[in-house]
Structures are given as structure tokens and as C-alpha cells.
C-alpha positions as CSV (number, residue, x, y, z in Angstrom):
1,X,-0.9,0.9,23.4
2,X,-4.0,-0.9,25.0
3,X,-5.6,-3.8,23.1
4,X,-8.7,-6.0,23.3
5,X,-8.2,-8.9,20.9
6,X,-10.9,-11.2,20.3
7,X,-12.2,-13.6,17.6
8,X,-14.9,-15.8,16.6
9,X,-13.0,-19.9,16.6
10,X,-12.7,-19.5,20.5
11,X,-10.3,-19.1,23.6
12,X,-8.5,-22.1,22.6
13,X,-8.0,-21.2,19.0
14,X,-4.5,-21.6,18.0
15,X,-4.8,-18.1,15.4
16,X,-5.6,-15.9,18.8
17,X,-2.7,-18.0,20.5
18,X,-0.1,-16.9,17.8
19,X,-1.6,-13.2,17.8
20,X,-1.8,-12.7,21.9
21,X,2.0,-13.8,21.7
22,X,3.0,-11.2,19.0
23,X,0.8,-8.2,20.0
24,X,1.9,-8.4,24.3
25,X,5.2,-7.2,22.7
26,X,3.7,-3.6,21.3
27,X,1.0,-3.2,23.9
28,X,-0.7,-4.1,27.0
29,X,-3.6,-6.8,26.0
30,X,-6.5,-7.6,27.1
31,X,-8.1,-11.3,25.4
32,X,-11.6,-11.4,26.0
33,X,-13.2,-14.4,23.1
34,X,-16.1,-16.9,23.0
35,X,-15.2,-19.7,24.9
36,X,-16.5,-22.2,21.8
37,X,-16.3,-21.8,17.8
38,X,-18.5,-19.2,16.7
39,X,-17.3,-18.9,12.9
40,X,-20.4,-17.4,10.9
41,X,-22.6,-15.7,14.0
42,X,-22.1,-12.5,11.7
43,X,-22.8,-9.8,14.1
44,X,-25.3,-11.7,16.6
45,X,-25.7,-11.0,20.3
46,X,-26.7,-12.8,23.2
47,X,-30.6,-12.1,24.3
48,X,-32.0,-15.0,26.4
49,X,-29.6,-16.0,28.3
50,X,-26.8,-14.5,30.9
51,X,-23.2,-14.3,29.5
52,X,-20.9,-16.2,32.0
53,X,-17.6,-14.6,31.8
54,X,-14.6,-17.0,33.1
55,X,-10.9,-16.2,33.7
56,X,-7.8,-17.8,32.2
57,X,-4.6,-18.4,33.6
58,X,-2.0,-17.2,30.6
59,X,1.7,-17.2,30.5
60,X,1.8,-14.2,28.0
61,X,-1.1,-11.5,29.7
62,X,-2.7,-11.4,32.5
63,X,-6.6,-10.5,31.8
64,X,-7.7,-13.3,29.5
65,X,-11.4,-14.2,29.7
66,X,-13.9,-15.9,27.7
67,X,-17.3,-15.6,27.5
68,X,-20.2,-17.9,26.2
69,X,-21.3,-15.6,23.6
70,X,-20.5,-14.3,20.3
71,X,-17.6,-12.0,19.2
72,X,-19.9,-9.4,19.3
73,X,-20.5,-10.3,23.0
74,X,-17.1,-10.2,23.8
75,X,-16.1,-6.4,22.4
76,X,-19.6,-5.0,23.8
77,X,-19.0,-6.9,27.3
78,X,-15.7,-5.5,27.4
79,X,-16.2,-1.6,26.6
80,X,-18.8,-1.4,28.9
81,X,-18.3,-3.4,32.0
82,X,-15.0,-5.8,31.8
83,X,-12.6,-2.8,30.8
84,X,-11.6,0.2,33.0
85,X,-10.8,2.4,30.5
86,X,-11.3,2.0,26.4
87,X,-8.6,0.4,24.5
88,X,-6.5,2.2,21.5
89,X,-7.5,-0.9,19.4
90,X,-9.7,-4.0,19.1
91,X,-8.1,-6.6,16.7
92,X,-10.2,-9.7,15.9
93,X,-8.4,-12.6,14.7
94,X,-6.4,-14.3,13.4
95,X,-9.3,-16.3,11.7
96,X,-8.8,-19.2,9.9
97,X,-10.2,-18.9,6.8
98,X,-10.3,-15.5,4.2
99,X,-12.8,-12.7,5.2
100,X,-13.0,-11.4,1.8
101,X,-16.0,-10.4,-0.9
102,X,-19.2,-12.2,0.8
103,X,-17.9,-13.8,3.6
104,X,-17.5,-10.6,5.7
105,X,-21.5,-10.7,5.6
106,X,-21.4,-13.4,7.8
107,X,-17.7,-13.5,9.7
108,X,-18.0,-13.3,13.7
109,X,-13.9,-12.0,13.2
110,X,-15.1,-9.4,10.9
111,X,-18.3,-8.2,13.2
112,X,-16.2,-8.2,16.5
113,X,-14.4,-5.3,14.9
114,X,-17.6,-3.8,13.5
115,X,-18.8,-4.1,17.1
116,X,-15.7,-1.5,18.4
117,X,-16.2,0.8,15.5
118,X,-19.3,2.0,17.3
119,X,-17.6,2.7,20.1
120,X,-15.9,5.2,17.7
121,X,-12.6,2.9,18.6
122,X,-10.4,1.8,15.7
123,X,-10.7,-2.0,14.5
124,X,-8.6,-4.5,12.8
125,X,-9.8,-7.9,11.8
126,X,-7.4,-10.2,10.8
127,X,-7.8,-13.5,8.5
128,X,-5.3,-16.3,7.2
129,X,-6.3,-17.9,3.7
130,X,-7.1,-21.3,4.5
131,X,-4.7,-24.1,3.4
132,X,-3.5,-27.5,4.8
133,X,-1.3,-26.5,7.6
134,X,-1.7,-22.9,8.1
135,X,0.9,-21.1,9.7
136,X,0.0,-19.0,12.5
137,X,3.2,-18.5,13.8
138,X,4.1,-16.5,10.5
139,X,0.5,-14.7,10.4
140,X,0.7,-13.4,13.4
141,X,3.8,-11.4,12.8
142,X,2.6,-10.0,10.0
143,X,-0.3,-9.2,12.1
144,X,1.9,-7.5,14.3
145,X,3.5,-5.5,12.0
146,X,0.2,-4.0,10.1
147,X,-1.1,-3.1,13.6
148,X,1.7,-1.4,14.9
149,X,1.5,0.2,10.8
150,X,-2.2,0.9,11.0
151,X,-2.1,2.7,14.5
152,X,0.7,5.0,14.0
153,X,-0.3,6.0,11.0
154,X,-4.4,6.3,10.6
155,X,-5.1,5.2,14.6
156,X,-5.4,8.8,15.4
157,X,-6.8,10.4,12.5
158,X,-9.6,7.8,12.6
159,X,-10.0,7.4,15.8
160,X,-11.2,11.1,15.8
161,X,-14.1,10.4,13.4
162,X,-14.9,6.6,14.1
163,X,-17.6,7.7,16.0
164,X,-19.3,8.9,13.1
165,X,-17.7,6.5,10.4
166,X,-17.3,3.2,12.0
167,X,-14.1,2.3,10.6
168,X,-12.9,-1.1,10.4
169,X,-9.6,-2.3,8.8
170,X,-9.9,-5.8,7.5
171,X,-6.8,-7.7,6.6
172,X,-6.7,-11.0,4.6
173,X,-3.4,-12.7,4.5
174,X,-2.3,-15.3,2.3
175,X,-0.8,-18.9,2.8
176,X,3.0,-18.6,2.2
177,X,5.6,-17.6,3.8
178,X,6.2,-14.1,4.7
179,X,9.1,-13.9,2.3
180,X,6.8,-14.9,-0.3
181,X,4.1,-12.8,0.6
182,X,4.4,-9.7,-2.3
183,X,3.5,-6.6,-0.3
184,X,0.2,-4.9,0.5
185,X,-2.7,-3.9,-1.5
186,X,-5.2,-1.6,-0.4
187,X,-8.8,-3.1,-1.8
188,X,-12.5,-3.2,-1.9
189,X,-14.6,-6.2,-1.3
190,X,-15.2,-8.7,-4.0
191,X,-18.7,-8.4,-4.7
192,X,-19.3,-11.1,-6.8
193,X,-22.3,-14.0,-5.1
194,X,-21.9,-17.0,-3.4
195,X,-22.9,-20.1,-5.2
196,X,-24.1,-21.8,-2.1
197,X,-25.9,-24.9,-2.4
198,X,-27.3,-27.7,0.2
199,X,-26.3,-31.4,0.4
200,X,-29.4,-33.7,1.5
201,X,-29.1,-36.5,4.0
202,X,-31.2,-39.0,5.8
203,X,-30.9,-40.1,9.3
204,X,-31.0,-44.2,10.6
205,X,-34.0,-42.6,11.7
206,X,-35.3,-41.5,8.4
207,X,-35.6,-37.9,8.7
208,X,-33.8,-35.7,6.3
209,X,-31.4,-33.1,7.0
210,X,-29.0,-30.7,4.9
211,X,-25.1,-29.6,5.1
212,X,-24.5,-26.0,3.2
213,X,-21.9,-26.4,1.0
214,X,-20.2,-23.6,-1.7
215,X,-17.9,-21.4,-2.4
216,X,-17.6,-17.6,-4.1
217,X,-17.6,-16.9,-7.4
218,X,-14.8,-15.0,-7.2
219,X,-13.4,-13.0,-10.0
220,X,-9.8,-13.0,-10.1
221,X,-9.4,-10.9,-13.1
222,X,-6.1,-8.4,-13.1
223,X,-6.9,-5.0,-11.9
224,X,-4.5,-2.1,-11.6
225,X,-3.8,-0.7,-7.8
226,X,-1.3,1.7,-8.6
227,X,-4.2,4.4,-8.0
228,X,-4.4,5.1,-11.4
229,X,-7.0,2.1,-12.7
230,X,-9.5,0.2,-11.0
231,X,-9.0,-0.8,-7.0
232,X,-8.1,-4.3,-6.9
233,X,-10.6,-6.6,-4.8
234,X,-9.8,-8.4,-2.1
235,X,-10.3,-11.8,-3.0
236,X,-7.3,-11.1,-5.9
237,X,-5.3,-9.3,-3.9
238,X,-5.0,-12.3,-1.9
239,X,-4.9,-14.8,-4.9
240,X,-2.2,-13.0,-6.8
241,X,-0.1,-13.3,-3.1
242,X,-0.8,-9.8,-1.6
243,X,-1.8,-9.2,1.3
244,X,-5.1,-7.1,1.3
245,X,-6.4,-4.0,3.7
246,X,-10.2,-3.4,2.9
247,X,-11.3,-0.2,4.9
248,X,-15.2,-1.2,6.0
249,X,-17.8,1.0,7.1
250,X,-20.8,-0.4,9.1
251,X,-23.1,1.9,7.7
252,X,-24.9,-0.1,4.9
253,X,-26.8,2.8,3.4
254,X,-26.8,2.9,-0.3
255,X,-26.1,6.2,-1.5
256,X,-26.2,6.4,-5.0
257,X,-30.1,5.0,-4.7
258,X,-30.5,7.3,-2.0
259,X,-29.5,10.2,-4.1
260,X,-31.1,9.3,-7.4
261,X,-34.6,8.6,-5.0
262,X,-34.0,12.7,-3.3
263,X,-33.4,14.0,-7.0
264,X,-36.7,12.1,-8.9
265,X,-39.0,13.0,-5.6
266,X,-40.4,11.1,-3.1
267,X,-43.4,9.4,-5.6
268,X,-44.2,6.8,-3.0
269,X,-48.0,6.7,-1.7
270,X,-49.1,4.5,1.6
């Protein structure tokens, strides 16, 4: 199996280390990252400058590069002029921080795998709930696991209609330990708002400036995913110590509208 992993906390992060060492034991891997954080960048591309690509010296793969751009940068560099063939898989991770509910709006892991998915290649983002020392090591097998999972059993059927789709698997893991971890839940996003907010400051200088500051307003109310109830979110999956798989589609067209505007009529005058 051929693999192009990527993320969006950089070459040095130590969630792509702990990945690159699992994943070189199920496939051949290719690392291609930014060479600097790039946590947020959403699915932003490089316009006004070249992209610099540099190679690392690794004692797990051979072809590890990074690039001075953005995730996105990375997975588009890399199907269409780093590469000599497409891989099976682009996994983005692991991340340091959940990619669930409104986050994956702006997560550089999330849109390097978006970025594959038009390539009609399958995509796996991965993400580790945040806590005091996160444990990579553990994530990453995990990680391992699902992808090996994943690919053997939807890789090919997916792969056969990503170009149309745009399928991307994204995987949110929690902090405990593996043998703590309850099993998996298949989910939707959390689509509750962020209650973001702005924390003002003044230079020596006297000029103001602002930190962001938030978090979701997640609901974390019970749902059934037994397939007979409601699909569980991922933000609860995760919260109620499951890990969550969220199938994604980058198309962002809203149907329902789109069908109740084609059944009233086009009434709309210019």
C-alpha cells in the first residue's frame, strides 16, 4: 500500500512522528508536510510566492520532504509533480487537537485530506483530543489500525467513486489509553456554533490588538448509534470515550434548499 501522510503542525510535529513510525509497517510512505505550524489555514493555498520544497534525512522512510506552504500545498504538490505514481491513501495527521463539529471548517489536517479527495484518492484525517500530555505513541497505533481497517474494507469501493464524491474519512480519537478507549462510532458532525469571542490588548506602544479565544457549544446529549435512532455526533462520540469516524464530502451544496427552490420555481428576477 502507498501512502502520502501529511498534516498541518509541521515536519517536526511529534503526532506525524508517531504516525510515519506506525504506518512504514503497512505500506511504503511518502511524508510530504509544511515545514512550520499551519493549524487553522482551512483549505488555503499558496499564490504569491514559490513553494520551496526541502528533503529530510529519516531513519524510518526515505522520501520525507516539507514544503513552506499549507497542507493543502503539500497533497496538491505531491499528486502532481513530487509523486511518480498516485498513492492508495493520503492520511493527514495525527493532529493535536479534535477535528470535530465546527472545527473541521477551519482544520489544515482535515483540508489536506479534502485536498486528495479531488484527486478521486481516498483520505483519512486523523485527530487526538487534546489533553495535558497527549500520547502519540498510543494514537498512532490506533491510527494504524483504522487505516489498515478503512482500506481493506471501503479503499476500493470508494476509491471507484471518489472522483465524483470526494470522500474523506475523519477520525477523532480520545485521550486514554487504548484499553480504555470503548470502540468505534460511526458519526456526523456536531453542528452546534462556536462561541468565539476576542480578548483586547494594548501594546507599550499603545496600539490595541486582539487574541481569539472560545470554544464549541457542543451538545453532548445521548444519542443512539445502534442504527436504529439518531447517528451520534462526533463531538459525543468522543466525550463518551469512542472513537469517532465521520464520512465528509467536499461538496457543500445544500440539497434539501436546492430541492425545495426546483419544486416552488425559480421566482428570482435580476
Amino acid at each position: 500500500m502507498k501512502i502520502l501522510l501529511t498534516n498541518d503542525d509541521g515536519i517536526y510535529a511529534s503526532g506525524l512522528a508517531a504516525l510515519k513510525e506506525e504506518l512504514v509497517k503497512i505500506g511504503d510512505v511518502t511524508v510530504v508536510a509544511p515545514e512550520r505550524q499551519k493549524s487553522a489555514v482551512s483549505n488555503s493555498i499558496t499564490l504569491y510566492y514559490p513553494l520551496i520544497v526541502k528533503k529530510h534525512k529519516d531513519k524510518f522512510c526515505d522520501a520525507v520532504y516539507s514544503i513552506d506552504g499549507t497542507p493543502a500545498d503539500a497533497v496538491k504538490l505531491s499528486l502532481l509533480e513530487l509523486l511518480p505514481e498516485p498513492p492508495d491513501v493520503v492520511v493527514s495527521g495525527i493532529n493535536i487537537g479534535l477535528n470535530t463539529g465546527s472545527n473541521i471548517l477551519y482544520s489544515g489536517t482535515v483540508a489536506g485530506a479534502l485536498e486528495a479527495s479531488q484527486f478521486g484518492i481516498t483520505a483519512i484525517a486523523l485527530s487526538l483530543e487534546l489533553s495535558e500530555k497527549p500520547n502519540f505513541g498510543n494514537a498512532a497505533k490506533v491510527s494504524k489500525k483504522l487505516v489498515e481497517q478503512i482500506m481493506r474494507k471501503y479503499g476500493k469501493k470508494f476509491s471507484s467513486h471518489n472522483k465524483k464524491m470526494g470522500i474523506v474519512f475523519n477520525v477523532n480519537i480520545p485521550a486514554c489509553r487504548s484499553s480504555s478507549i470503548k470502540g468505534v462510532k460511526i458519526t456526523r458532525q456536531e453542528d452546534t456554533p462556536y462561541e468565539d469571542s476576542f480578548e483586547r490588548r494594548e501594546d507599550p506602544r499603545g496600539r490595541t490588538y486582539y487574541w481569539i479565544k472560545g470554544s464549541p457549544e457542543v451538545n453532548y446529549t445521548p444519542t443512539s448509534g445502534d442504527g436504529k435512532g439518531p447517528i451520534p455526533t462526533d463531538a459525543w462520540a468522543v466525550n463518551q470515550g469512542y472513537v469517532s469516524i465521520t464520512p465528509l464530502l467536499r461538496d457543500l451544496t445544500c440539497y434539501h434548499v436546492l430541492k425545495t427552490f426546483r419544486k416552488l420555481g425559480n421566482g428570482f428576477r435580476v
